[in-house]
C-alpha positions as CSV (number, residue, x, y, z in Angstrom):
1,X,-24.8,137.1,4.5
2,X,-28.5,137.4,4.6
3,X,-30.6,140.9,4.3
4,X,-33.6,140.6,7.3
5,X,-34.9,143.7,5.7
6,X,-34.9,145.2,9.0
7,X,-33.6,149.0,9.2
8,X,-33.1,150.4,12.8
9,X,-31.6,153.6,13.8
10,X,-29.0,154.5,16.5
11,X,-30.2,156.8,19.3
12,X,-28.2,159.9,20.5
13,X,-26.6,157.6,22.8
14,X,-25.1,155.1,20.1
15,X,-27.3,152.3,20.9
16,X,-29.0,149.8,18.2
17,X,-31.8,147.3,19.3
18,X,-31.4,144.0,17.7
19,X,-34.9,142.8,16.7
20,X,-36.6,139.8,19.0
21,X,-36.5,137.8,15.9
22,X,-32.9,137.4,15.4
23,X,-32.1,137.4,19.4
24,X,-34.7,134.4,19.2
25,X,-33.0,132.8,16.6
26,X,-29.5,132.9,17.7
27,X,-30.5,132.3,21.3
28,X,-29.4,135.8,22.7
29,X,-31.4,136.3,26.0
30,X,-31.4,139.8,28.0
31,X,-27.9,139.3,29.2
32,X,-26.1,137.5,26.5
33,X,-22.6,138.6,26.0
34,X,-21.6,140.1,22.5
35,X,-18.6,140.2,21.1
36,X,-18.6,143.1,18.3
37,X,-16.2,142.9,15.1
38,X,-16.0,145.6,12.8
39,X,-15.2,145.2,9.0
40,X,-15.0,147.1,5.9
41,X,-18.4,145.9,5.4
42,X,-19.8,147.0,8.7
43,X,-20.2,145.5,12.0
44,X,-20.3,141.2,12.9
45,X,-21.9,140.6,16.2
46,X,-21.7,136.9,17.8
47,X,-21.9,135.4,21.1
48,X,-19.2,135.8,23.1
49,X,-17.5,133.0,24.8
50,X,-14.6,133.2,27.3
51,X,-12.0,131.0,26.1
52,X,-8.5,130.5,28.4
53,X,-6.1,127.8,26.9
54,X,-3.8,128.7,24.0
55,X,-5.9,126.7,20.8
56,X,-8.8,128.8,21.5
57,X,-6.9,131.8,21.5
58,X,-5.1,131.0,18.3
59,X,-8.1,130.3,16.8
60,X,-10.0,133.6,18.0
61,X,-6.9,135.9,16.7
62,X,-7.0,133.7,13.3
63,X,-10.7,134.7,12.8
64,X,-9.8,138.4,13.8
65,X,-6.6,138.3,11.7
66,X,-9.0,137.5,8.8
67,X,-11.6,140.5,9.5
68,X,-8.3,143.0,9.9
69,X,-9.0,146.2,7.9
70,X,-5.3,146.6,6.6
71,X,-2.5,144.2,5.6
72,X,-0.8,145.6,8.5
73,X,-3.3,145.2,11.4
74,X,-3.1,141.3,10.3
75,X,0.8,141.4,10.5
76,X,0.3,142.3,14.2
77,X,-2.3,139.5,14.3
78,X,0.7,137.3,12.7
79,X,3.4,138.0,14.8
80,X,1.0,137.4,18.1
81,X,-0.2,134.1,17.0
82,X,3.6,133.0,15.7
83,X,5.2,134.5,18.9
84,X,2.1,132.0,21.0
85,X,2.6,129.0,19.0
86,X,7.0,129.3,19.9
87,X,5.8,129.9,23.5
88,X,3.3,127.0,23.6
89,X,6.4,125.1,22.0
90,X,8.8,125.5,24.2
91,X,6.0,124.9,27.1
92,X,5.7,128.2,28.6
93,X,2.3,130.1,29.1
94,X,1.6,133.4,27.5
């Protein structure tokens, strides 16, 4: 991860402006959707993209399984993606 050197504050409401530079540089216009993931760390902001068949998914919950605070959040994350991958076996949609 890169530092920007960049320190904004949250307003009473809870809101944090991302600086024009890095919405230019990721390509985030005015109504880009976000989708927010939040680590030990801190917080992991990327484009969101709407994805419906069963690979995607998997995929998604493999990254989030990965960002899980606990060992037991990425159990949960486990068992979905095991109970998917029997269900896309057997050819039945979740």
């Amino acid at each position: 991860m890169k530092a920007l050197g960049i320190v904004r504050n949250i307003d009473r409401l809870g809101r944090f402006v991302i600086p024009m530079e890095v919405r230019r540089v990721k390509g985030w216009d005015e109504n880009t959707p976000l989708e927010a993931f939040a680590t030990e760390d801190g917080l992991y902001l990327k484009k969101y993209v709407r994805r419906d068949d069963d690979d995607s998914i998997l995929e998604e919950l493999a990254t989030s399984k990965q960002l899980a605070p606990d060992f037991e959040t990425q159990e949960a994350y486990e068992k979905v993606m095991e109970h998917m991958r029997k269900t896309k076996k057997r050819g039945a949609h979740v």
